[in-house]
OpenMM code with the backbone's topology and positions (N, CA, C; nanometers):
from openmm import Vec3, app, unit

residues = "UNK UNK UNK UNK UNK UNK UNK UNK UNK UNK UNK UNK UNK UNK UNK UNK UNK UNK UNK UNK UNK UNK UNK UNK UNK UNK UNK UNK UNK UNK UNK UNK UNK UNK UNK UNK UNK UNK UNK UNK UNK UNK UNK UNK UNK UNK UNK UNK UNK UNK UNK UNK UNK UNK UNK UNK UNK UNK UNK UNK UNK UNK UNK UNK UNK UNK UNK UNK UNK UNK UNK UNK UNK UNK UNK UNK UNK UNK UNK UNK UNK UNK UNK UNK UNK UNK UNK UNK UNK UNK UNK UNK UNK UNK".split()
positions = [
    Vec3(-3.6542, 0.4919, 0.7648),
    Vec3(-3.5166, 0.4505, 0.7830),
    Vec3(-3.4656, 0.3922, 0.6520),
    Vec3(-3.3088, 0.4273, 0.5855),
    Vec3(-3.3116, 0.4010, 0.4604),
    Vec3(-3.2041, 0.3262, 0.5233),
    Vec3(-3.1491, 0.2179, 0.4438),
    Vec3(-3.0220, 0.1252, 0.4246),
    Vec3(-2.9015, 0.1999, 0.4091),
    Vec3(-2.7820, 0.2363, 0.4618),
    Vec3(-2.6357, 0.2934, 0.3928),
    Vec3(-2.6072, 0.2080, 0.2575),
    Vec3(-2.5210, 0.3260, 0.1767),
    Vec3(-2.4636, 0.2314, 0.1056),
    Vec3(-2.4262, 0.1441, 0.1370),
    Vec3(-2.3385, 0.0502, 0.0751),
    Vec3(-2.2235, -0.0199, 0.1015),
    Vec3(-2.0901, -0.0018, 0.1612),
    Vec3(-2.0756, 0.1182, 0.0561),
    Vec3(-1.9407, 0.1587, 0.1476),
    Vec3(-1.9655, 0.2720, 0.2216),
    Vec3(-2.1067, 0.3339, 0.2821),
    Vec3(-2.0972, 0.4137, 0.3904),
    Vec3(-2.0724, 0.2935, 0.5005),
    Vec3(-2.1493, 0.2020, 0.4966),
    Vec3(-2.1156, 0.0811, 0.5930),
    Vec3(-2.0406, 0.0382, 0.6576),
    Vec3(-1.9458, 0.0076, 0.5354),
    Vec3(-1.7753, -0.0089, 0.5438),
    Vec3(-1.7265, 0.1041, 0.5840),
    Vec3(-1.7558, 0.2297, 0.5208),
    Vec3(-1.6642, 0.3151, 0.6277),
    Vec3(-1.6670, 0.2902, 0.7719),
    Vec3(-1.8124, 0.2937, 0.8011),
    Vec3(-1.8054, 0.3597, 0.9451),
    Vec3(-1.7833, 0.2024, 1.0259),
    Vec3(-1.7889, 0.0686, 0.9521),
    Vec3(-1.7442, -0.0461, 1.0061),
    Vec3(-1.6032, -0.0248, 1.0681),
    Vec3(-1.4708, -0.0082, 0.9691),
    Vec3(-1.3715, 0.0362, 0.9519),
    Vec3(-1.3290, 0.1098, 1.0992),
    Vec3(-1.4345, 0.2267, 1.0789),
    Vec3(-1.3785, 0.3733, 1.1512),
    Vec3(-1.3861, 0.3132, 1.3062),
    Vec3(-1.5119, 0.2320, 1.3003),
    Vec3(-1.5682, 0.2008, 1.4303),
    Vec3(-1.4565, 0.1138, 1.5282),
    Vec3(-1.4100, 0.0043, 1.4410),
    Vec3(-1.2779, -0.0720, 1.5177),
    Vec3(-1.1427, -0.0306, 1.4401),
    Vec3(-1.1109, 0.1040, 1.3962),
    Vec3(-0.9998, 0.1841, 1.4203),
    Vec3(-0.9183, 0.1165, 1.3208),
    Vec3(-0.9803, 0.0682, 1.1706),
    Vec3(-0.8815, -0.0163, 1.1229),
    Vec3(-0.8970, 0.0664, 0.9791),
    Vec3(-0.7316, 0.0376, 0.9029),
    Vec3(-0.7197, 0.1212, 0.8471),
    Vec3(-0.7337, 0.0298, 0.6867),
    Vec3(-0.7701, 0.0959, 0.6012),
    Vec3(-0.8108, 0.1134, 0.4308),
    Vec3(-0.6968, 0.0072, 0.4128),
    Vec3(-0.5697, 0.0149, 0.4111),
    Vec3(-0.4733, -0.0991, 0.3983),
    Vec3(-0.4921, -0.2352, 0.4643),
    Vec3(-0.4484, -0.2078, 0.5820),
    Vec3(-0.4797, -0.3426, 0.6491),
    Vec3(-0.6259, -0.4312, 0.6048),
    Vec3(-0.7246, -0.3133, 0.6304),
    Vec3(-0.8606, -0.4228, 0.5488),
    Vec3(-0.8230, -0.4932, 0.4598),
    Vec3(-0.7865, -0.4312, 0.3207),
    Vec3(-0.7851, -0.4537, 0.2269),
    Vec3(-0.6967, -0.5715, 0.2037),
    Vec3(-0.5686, -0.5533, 0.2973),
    Vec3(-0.4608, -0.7131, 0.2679),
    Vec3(-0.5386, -0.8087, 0.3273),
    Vec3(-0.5972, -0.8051, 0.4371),
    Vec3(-0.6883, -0.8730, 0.4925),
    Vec3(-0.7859, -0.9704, 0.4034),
    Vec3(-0.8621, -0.8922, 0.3451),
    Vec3(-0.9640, -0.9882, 0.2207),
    Vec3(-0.8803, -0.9614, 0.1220),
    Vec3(-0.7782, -0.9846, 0.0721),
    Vec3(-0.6874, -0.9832, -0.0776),
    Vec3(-0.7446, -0.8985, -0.1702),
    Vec3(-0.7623, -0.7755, -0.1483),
    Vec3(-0.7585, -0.6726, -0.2471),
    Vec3(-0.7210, -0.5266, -0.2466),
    Vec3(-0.7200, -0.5069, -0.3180),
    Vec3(-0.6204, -0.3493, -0.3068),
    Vec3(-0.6453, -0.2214, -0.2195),
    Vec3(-0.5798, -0.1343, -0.1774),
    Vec3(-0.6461, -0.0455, -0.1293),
    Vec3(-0.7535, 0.0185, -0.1889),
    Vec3(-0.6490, 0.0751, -0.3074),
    Vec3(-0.7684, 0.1373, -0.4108),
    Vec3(-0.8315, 0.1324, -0.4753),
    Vec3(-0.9087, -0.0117, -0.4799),
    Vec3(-0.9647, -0.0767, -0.5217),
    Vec3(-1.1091, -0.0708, -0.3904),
    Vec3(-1.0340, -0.1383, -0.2799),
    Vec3(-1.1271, -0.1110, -0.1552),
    Vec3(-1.2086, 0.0545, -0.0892),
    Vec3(-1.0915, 0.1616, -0.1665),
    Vec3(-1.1374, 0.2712, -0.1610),
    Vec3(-1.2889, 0.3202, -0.2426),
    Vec3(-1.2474, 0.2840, -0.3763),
    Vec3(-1.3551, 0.2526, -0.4520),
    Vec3(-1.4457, 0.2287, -0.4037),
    Vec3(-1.4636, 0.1670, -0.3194),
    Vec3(-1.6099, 0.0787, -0.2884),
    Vec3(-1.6793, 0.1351, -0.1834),
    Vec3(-1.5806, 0.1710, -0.0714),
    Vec3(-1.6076, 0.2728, 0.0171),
    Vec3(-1.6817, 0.4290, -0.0212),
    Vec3(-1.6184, 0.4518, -0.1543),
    Vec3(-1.6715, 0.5921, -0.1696),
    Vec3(-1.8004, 0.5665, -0.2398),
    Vec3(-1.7910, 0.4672, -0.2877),
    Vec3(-1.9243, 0.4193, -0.3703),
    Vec3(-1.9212, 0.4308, -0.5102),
    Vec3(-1.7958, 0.4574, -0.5261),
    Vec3(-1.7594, 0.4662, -0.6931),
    Vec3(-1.7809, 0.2830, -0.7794),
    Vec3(-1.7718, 0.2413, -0.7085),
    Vec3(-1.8216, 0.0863, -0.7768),
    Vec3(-1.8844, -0.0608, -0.6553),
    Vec3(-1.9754, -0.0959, -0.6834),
    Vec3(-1.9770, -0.1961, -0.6216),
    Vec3(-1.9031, -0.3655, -0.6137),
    Vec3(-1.9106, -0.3977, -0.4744),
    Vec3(-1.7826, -0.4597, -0.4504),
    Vec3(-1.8261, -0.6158, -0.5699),
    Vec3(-1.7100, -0.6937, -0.5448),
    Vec3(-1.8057, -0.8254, -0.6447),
    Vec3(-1.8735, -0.9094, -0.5540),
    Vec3(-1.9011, -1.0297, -0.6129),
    Vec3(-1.9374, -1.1466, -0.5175),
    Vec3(-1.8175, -1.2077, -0.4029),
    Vec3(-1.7203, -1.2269, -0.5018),
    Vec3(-1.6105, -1.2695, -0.4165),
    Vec3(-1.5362, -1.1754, -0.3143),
    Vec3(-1.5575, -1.0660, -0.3716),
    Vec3(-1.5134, -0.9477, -0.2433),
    Vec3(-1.6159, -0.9300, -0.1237),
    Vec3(-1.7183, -0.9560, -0.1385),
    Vec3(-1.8475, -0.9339, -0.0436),
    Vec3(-1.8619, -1.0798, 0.0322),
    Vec3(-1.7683, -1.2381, -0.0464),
    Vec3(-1.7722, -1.2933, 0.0687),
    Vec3(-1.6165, -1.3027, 0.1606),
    Vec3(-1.5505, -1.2354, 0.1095),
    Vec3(-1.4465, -1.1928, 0.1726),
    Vec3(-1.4534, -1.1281, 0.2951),
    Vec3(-1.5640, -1.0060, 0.2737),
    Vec3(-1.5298, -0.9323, 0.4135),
    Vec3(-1.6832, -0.9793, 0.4934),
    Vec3(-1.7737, -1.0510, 0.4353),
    Vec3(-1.9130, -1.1788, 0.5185),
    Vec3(-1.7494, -1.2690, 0.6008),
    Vec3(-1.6936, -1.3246, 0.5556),
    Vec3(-1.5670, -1.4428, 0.6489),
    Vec3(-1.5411, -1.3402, 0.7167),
    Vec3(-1.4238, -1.2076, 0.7297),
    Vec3(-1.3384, -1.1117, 0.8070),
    Vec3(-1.4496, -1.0673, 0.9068),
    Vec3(-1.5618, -1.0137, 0.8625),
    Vec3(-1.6339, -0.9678, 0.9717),
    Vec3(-1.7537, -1.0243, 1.0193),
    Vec3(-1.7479, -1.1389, 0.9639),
    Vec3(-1.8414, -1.2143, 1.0237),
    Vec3(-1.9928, -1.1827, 1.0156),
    Vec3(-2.0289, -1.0634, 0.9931),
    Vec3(-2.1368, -1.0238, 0.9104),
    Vec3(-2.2381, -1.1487, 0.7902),
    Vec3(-2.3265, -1.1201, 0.8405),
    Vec3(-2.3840, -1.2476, 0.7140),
    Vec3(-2.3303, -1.1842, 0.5473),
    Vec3(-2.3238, -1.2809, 0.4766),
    Vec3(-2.3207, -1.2695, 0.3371),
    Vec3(-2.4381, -1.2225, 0.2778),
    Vec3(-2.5791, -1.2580, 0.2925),
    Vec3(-2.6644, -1.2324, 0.2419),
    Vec3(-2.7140, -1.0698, 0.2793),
    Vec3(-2.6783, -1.0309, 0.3676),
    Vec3(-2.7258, -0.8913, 0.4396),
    Vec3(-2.6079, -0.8187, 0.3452),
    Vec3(-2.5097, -0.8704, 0.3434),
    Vec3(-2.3983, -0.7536, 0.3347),
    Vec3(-2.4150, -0.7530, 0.1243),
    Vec3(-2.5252, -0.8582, 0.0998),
    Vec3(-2.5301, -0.8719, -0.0213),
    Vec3(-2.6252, -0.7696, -0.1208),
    Vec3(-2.7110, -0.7573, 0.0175),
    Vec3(-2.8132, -0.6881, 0.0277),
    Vec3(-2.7699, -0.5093, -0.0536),
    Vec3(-2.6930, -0.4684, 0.0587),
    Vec3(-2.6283, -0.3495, 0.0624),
    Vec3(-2.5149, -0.3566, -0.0523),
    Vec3(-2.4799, -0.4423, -0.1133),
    Vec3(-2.3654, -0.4369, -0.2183),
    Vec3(-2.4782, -0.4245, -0.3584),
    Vec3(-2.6001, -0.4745, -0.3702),
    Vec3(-2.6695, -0.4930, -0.4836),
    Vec3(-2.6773, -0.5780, -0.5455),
    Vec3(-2.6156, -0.7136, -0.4458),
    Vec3(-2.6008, -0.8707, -0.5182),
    Vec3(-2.6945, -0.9284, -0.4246),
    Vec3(-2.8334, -0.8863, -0.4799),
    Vec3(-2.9323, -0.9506, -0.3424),
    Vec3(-2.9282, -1.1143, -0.3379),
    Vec3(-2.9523, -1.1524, -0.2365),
    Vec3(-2.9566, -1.3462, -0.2651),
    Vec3(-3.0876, -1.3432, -0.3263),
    Vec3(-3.0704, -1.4857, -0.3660),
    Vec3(-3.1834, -1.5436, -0.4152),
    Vec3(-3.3311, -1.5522, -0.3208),
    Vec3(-3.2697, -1.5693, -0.1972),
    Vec3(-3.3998, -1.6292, -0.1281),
    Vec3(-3.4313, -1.5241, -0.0315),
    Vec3(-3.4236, -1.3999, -0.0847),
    Vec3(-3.4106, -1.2346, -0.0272),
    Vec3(-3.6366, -1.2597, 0.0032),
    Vec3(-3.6945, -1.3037, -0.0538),
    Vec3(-3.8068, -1.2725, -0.1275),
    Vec3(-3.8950, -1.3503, 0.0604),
    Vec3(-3.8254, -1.4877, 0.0862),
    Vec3(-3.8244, -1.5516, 0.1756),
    Vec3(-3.8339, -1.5631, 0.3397),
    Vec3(-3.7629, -1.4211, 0.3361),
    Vec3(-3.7367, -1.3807, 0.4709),
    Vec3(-3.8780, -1.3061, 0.5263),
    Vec3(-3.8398, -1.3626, 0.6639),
    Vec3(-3.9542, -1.3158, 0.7576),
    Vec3(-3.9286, -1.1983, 0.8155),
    Vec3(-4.0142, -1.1012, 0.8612),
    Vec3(-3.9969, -1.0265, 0.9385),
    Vec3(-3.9497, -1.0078, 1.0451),
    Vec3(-3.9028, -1.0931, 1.1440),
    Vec3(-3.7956, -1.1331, 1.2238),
    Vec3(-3.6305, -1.1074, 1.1622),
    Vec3(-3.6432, -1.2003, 1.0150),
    Vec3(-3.5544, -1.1508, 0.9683),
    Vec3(-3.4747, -1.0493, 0.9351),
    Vec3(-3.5978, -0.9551, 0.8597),
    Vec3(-3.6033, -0.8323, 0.8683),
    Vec3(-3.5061, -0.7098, 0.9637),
    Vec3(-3.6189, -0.7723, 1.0717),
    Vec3(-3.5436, -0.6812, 1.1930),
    Vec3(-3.4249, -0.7178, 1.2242),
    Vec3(-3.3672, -0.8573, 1.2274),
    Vec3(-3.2352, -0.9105, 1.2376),
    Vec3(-3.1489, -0.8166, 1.1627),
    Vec3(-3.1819, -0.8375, 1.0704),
    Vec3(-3.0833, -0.7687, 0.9494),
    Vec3(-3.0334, -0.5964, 0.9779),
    Vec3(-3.1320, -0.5172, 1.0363),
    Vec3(-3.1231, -0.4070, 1.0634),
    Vec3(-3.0389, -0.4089, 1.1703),
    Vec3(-3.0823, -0.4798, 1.2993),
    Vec3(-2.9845, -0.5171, 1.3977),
    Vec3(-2.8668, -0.4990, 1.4192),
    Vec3(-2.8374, -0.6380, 1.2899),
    Vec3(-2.6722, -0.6994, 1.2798),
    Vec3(-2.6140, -0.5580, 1.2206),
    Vec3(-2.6855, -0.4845, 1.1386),
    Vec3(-2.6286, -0.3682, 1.0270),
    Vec3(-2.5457, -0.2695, 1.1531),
    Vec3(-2.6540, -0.2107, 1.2600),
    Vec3(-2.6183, -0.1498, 1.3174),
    Vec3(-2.5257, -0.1752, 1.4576),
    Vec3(-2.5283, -0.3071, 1.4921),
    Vec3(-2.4032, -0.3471, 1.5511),
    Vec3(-2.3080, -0.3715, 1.5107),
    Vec3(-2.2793, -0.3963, 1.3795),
    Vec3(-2.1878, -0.4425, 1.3221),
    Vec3(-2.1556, -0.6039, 1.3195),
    Vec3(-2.2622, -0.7044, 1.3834),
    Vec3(-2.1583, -0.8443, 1.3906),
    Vec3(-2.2033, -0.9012, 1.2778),
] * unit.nanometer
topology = app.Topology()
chain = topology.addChain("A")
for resn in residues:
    res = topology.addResidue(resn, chain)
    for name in ("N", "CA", "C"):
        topology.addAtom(name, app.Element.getBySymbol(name[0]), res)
């Protein structure tokens, strides 16, 4: 089982509760096409954009940090519980 990108993530986050590339994007203060970007995987998002949409979707920061390529620090730490958490939350989305 491999990890999605980032913005396969976000797409299918997006697709899943029917919300559109704009609205996200005014949502965490940044551009569409900027947010498009990230989605297609043409750049990864920053720190401050990744805790933008960790607040909007409630998603942990550190998971969604994971998948952006801004691993946390204390990535090294986690238990295998964790682990599976993380896969979890990925595929429910919360």
């Amino acid at each position: 089982m491999s990890l999605p990108t980032f913005g396969e993530w976000l797409a299918m986050y997006l697709d899943d509760r029917g919300l559109t590339q704009g609205h996200f994007a005014q949502q965490i203060g940044i551009s569409r096409t900027y947010l498009s970007d990230v989605i297609r995987d043409r750049c990864n998002p920053s720190r401050r954009v990744v805790n933008a949409i960790s607040a909007t979707t409630g998603v942990n920061v550190d998971m969604l940090s994971v998948l952006a390529d801004l691993c946390p620090p204390n990535l090294r730490t986690w238990s295998l519980e964790d682990i599976e958490g993380f896969f979890g939350v990925l595929k429910e989305g919360k």
